[in-house]
N, C-alpha and C positions, 0 to 999 in steps of 0.2 A: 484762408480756408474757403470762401466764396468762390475762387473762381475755381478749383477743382469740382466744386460741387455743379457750377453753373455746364462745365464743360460734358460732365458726364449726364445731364440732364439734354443738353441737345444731342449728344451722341443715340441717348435713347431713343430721342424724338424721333431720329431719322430711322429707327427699324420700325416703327410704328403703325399699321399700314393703313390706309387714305383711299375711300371711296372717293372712286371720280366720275362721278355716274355720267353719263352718254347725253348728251343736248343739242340742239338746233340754238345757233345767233346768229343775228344780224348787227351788225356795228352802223346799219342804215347808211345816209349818203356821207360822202366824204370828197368837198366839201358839199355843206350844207346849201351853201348859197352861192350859184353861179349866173355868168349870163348868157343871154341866151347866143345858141350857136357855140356854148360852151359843152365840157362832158366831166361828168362826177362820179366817183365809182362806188355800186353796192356790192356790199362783200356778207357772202354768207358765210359760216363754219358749221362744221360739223365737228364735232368731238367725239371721238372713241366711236364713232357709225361710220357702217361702210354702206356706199352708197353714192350718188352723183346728182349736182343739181342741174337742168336744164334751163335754156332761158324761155321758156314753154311754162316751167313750171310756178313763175314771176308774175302776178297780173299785175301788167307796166299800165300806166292810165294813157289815153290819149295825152299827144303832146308832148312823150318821151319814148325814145326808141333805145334797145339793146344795140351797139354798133359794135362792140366786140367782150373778150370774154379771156379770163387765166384764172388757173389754181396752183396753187402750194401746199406744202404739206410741211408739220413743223412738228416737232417730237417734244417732250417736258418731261423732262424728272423729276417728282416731288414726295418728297417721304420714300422714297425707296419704293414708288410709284409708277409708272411711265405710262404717258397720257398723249397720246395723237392726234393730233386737229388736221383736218383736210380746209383748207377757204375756197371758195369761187366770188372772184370777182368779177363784176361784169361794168361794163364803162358804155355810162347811158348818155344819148344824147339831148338836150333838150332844145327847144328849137323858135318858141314864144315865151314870153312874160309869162309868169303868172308861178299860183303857189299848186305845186304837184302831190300827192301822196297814193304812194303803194300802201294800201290795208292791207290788213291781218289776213294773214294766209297761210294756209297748211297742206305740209308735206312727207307724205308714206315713204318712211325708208326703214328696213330692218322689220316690217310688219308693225310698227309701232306710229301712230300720226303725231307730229309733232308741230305747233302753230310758231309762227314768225312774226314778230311786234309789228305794225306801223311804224311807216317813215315819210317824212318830209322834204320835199325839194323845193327851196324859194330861188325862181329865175328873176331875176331884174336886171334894167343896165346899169344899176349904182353896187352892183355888186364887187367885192375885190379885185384885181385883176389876177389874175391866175400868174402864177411864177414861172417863168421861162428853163422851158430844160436846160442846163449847161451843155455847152457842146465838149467841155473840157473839163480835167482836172489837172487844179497842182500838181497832185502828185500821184497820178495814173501817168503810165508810159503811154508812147505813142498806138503802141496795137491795141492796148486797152481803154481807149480814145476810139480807135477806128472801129472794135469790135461791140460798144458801147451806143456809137452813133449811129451802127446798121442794124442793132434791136429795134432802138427807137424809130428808126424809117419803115422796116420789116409790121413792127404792130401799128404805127401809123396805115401803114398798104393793105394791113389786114382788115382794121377797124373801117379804112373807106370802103373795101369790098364788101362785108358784114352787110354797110349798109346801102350800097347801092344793090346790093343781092335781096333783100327783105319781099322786094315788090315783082320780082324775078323769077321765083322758084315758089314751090307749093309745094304741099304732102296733105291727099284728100283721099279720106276710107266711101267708098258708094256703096251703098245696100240696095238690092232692088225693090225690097219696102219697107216699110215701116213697122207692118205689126208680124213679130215673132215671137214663134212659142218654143219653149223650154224642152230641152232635146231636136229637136230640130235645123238640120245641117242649112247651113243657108251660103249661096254661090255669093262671094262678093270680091269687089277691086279695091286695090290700095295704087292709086295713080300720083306719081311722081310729076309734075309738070316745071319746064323749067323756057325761058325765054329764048325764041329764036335769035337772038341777039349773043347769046352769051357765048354759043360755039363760030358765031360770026366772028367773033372779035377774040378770038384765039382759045375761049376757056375749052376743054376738053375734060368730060367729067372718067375721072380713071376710076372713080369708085364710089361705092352706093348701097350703104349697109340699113334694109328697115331692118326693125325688130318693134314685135308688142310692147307699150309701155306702160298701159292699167289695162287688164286684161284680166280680170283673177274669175269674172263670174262667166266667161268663156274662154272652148278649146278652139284652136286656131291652127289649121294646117301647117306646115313649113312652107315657107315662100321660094317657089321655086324661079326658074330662069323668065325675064320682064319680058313680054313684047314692045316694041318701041313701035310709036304711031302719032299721029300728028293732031293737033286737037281738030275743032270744028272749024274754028276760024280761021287754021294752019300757021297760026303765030306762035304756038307753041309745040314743045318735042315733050312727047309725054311717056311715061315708064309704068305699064302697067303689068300687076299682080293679083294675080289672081288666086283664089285661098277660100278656101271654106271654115264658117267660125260655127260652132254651135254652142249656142248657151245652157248654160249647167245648173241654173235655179232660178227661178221666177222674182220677176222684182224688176227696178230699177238701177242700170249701174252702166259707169264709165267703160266704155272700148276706144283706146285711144294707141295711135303708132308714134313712133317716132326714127328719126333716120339720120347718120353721119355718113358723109360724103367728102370726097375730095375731087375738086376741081386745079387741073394741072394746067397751067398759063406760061408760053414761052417767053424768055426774058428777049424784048425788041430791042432794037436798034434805041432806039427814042430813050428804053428805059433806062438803056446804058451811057447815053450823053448826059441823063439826071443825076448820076451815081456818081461818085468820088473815085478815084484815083486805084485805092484800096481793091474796091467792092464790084470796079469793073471787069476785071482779068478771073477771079471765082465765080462772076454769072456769064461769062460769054459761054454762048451757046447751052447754059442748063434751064432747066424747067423746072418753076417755081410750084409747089404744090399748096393749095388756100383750101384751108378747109373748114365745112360748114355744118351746121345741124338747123333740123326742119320736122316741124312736128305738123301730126293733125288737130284739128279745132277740138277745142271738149266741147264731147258729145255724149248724149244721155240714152243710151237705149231702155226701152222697156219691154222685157220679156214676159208674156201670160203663160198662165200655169193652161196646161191643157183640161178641157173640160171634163168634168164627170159624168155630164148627162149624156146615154148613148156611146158608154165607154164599154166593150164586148168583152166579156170575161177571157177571152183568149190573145186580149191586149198586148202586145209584147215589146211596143215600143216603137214601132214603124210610125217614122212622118217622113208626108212626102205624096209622090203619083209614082203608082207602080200598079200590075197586071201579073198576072198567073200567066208562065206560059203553058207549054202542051205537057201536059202531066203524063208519064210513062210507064209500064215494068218491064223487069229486066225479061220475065217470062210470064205468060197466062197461064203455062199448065202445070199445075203444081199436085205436092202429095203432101199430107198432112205433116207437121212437124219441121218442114224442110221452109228455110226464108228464104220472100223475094224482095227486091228492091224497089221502091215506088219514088221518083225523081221526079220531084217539083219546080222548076226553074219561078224565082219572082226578078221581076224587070222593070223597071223603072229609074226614077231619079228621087236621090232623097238619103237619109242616115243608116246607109248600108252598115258601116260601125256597129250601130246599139240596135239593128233589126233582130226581134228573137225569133225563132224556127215559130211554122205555123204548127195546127194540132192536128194530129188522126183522129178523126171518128175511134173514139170509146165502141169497144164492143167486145165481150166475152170469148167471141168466134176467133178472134184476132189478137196476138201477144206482138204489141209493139216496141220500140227501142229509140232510146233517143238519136236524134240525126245526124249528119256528116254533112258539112256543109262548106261549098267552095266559092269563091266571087272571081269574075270577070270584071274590070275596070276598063269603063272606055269613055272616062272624064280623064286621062292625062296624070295619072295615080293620085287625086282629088278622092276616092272611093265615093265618089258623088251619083256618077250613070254609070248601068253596068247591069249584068244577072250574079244573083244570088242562088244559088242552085245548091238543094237541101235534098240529099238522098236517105229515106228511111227504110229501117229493115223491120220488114212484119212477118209473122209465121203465123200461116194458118191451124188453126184446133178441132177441125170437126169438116170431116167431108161435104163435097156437093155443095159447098159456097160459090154461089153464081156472080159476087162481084167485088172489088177490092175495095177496102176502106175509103171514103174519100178523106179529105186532106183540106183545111179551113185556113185562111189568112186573112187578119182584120190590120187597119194602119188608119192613121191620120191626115188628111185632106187639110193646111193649113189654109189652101185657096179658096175651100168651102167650107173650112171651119166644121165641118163631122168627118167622124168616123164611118169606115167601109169594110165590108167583110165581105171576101171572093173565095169558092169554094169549085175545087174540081168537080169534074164530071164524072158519072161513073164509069168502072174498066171493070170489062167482063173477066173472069177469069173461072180456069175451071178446076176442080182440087180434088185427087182421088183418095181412096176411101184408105190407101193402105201403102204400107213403102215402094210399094208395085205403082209403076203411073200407068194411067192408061193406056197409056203408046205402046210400053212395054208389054201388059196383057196384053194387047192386041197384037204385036208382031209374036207371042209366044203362042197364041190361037193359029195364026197362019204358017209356025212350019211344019215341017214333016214330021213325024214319028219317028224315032231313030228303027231300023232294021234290026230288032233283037234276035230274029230267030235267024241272023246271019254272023251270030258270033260263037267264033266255036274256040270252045274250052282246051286249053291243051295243059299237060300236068307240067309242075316245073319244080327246078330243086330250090326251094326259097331259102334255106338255109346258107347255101352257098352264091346264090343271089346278093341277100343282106349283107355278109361278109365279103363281099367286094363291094358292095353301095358305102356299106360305113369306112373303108380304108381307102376310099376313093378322096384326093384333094378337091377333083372338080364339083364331088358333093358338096363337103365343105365351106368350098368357097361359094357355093352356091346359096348353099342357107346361110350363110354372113351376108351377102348383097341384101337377101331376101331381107332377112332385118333390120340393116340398114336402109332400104325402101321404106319397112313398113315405120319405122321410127320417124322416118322426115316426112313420110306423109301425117303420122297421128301430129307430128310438133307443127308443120304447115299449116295440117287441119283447126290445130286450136287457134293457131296464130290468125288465118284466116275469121272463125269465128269470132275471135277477142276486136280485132277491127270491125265486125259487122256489128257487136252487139255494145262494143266500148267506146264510143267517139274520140273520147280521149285520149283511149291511148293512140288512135288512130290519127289523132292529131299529133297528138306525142310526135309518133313516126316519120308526119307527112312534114313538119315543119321541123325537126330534126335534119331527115335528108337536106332540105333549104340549108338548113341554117353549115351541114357540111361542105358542100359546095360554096356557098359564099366566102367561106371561111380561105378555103382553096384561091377562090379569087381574090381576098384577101392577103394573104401570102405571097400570090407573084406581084401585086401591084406593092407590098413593102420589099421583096427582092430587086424591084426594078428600079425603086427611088419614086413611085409613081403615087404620090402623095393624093389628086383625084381619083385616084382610080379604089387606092386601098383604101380608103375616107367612106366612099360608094357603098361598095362591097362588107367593109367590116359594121357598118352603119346597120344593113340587113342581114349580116351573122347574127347580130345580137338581138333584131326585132324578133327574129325566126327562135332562135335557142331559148331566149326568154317566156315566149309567150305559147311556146313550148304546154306549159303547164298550168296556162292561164286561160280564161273567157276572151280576151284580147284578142283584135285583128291585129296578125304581127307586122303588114303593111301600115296600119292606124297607129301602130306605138308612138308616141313620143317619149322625149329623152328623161322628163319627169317620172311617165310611169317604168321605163326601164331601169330607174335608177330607187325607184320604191322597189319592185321586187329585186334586186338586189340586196337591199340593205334589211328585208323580209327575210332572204337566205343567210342572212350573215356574213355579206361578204366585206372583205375589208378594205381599207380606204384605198389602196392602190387600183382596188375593181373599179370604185364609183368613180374613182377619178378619171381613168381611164376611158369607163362609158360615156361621162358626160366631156371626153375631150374628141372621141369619136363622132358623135352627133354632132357637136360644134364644128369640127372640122368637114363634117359632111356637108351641113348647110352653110356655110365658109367657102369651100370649092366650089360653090353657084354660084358667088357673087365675083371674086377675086384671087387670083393664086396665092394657095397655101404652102408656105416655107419650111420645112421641116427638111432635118435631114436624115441620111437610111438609118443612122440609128435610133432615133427616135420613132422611127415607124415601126423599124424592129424590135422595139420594146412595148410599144403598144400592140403588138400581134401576138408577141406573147401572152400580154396579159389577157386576150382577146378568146386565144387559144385556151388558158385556163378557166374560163367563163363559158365556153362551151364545154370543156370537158363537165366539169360541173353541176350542167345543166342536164346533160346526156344519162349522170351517175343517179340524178333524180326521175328515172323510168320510174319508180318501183316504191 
């Protein structure tokens, strides 16, 4: 009777269900104790997180070096459970006597920081000796012998390269100073440098991917196309990017890059007299590709809050050097009730982005309207230098106003640490008293009097006049034209007003139009197969349609913020997916060709297409 009882009891167990909560391990060194010029591997896991470890993110002590690096990935079922572990192992060199220890240390993945025990490495020369790889098995056959012995040569070539690469190559972020303030676009490089040596001696770097790696308290441009240039001492070839970060709250915090690369190396003559029998005849004439990762130094920026003291009620955000240029209207001579446009261009360099409109002079004589405002970029689409140019529509109240509103801009000087406030000149202008301008009075003073006493009356039969005007079609059709004109002008005329007086919608329309036309160019570059091109284009369909109905510069979008207001709209996962595989592949096409084939571009134009329509349906 025991054992039916026992079997239905673990049968239970196994429906039962088993928290496997999510954790960071280390299993530390393995082995423990080597000597030196020997290598022992630390192995991190990760359980149930997604995520990747770096050897950047490792504080190795002096006297050991990362020389190479693998992951796996291992599945568990437990309790009708299933549990994923990811490992990264890394195989460290050590290289002198002595007792080594990685402390405790912690690592952000998933939004959650998770710390990693302490471990010990004891090097000596009375250490074990380490056990010889087999070059053979029993009972493996011969290919799985040959294909066995080229792994282990393969990460052998990897791990020397690892580390004769260490001292070789760099990834260095430059700022041009040190003290920054919060909001504030600041010009800086992210410099790639790598050893004149290395393309000497056959390496060819075919690829070269930065991206942000702690970044969370600054926004950061997309990295566009390197210039390449030679350093100071012309020993090295250096890759530089240039990018504008600006910080998004005051405080102290990490800005750090990181970068994967590959370096493609011809297989020589030499390397094939090394090689086995096998492994000769698969590398003649192919190109081995090694590839590596390179991070920047941690580094601590400190961002100040901008001051209070001396901060101009009409603040709106501007840091930077910028100037008023020639302030204009569209007309001086105006009639009451009737707007003109007063165009303020601001110029300079600095966070074109978050600059808000300046003010008009407040004044009861004057009904003014929020602005329309366009930028010129001539930092390299950086929105760094460039004009700003903000047209407002005012309407005068009350006759015989001898001069136009002027127009205030105040912004932040981080070089001199205050605030500045520059204010147009005054514009004469002159406003008549009644729907009548005065031009008009005055050409109706200068003509002639019509000739009345030269119109002579003659009698007529109007009755039968009428009676051919109403049966007449050319009538007809003449009063249909006629209100047809006067309809498209009343619906022009609002539509006209509604842009002068609604900026939105007027953006609405203006980034609309953008975003139809890209869309078009998107289209024929997924027609053609032309994966750069439709990457490009569909990239700024959706900066333009999105931000359509947002405060956003739809040039400034990034892929984050286009993927909040989507998921604000409610759009569903095939959208966001879609968005965020757009962006990706835009900034992807700058670095290295993108693989895709027409039908996968044709599916994502579709869904490109739907997201514009979309957005078009939200006028209203």
């Amino acid at each position: 009777m025991k054992k039916p009882i026992s079997i239905l009891i673990l049968a239970g167990a196994a429906f039962l269900p088993s928290v496997l909560p999510a954790q960071v391990d280390s299993s530390g060194f393995v082995p423990a104790h080597i000597r030196p010029g020997s290598t022992a591997d630390y192995t991190v896991t990760l359980k149930d997180i997604s995520g990747r470890v770096s050897p950047s993110d490792i504080p190795i002590p002096s006297g050991l070096q990362i020389v190479g690096q693998r992951s796996g990935q291992n599945i568990i079922v437990n309790n009708s459970e299933m549990s994923r572990s990811t490992s990264y192992t890394f195989t460290i060199l050590a290289g002198k006597e002595g007792t080594y220890t990685i402390p405790e240390w912690k690592i952000k993945l998933g939004g959650q920081e998770y710390a990693i025990p302490a471990s010990a490495l004891k090097v000596s020369a009375d250490a074990p000796q380490a056990p010889a790889i087999p070059d053979d098995d029993a009972f493996a056959s011969p290919m799985q012998t040959m294909f066995r012995q080229r792994q282990i040569r393969q990460r052998q070539q990897q791990h020397s390269f690892d580390a004769s690469l260490r001292d070789k190559i760099s990834l260095e972020l430059k700022l041009p100073k040190e003290k920054i303030y919060v909001g504030e676009s600041v010009p800086c490089r992210l410099v790639f440098s790598m050893d004149k040596s290395l393309p000497e001696n056959g390496l060819q770097l075919q690829q070269f991917i930065p991206q942000p790696k702690e970044a969370d308290a600054f926004e950061c441009t997309p990295l566009g196309k390197p210039s390449e240039e030679l350093s100071a001492d012309s020993q090295k070839i250096q890759l530089a990017y240039d990018m504008i970060i600006t910080p998004l709250k005051a405080g102290t915090y990490s800005l750090e890059f990181s970068a994967e690369g590959i370096f493609m190396r011809s297989v020589s003559i030499n390397d094939m007299m090394s090689m086995s029998f096998g492994d000769m005849f698969p590398s003649f004439g192919m190109r081995q590709p090694l590839k590596f990762e390179v991070a920047t130094p941690d580094a601590k920026i400190g961002v100040l809050p901008l001051p209070d003291e001396g901060k101009p009620e009409n603040f709106g955000g501007a840091i930077g050097k910028f100037s008023l240029g020639k302030a204009s209207l569209d007309t001086d001579a105006l009639t009451v009730g009737d707007p003109c446009i007063i165009t303020v261009p601001v110029v300079g360099s600095g966070n074109f982005a978050r600059i808000g409109a300046p003010t008009v002079e407040s004044s009861p004589d004057w009904k003014t309207y929020k602005p329309k405002s366009s930028f010129t970029d001539e930092s390299n689409g950086m929105g760094y230098i460039g004009v700003k140019t903000f047209n407002f529509s005012v309407v005068p109240q009350k006759a015989d106003l001898k001069t136009a509103p002027t127009v205030t801009f105040s912004y932040f000087d981080p070089l001199d640490s205050k605030y500045v406030t520059l204010k147009t000149p005054a514009m004469e202008v002159s406003v008549a008293p009644s729907g009548r301008s005065r031009r008009i009075e005055k050409e109706a003073q200068n003509s002639n009097e019509p000739a009345f006493e030269r119109i002579v009356e003659a009698p007529q039969n109007t009755s039968a006049t009428a009676y051919g005007l109403l049966s007449s079609g050319i009538f007809w059709g003449t009063q249909a034209a006629a209100l047809a004109a006067i309809a498209f002008f009343v619906v022009s005329r609002r539509r006209k007003l509604r842009l002068e007086s609604d900026p939105a919608f007027a953006k609405f329309i203006r980034c609309m139009r953008e975003a139809d036309a890209k869309l078009k160019a998107a289209g024929t570059g997924a027609d053609a197969g032309n994966a750069g091109a439709f990457f490009k284009a569909a990239k700024e369909c959706l900066q333009y349609s999105l931000a359509a109905r947002s405060d956003l510069d739809p040039r400034a979008m990034l892929s984050k913020e286009a993927e909040k207001i989507l998921a604000q709209r409610g759009a569903d996962e095939s959208a966001l997916n879609a968005c965020a595989r757009i962006f990706e592949g835009a900034d992807a096409a700058d670095f290295a060709p993108v693989d895709l084939s027409a039908s996968d571009l044709k599916s994502l134009f579709g869904e490109l297409k739907k997201i514009n329509a979309a957005a078009r349906k939200s006028q209203n």
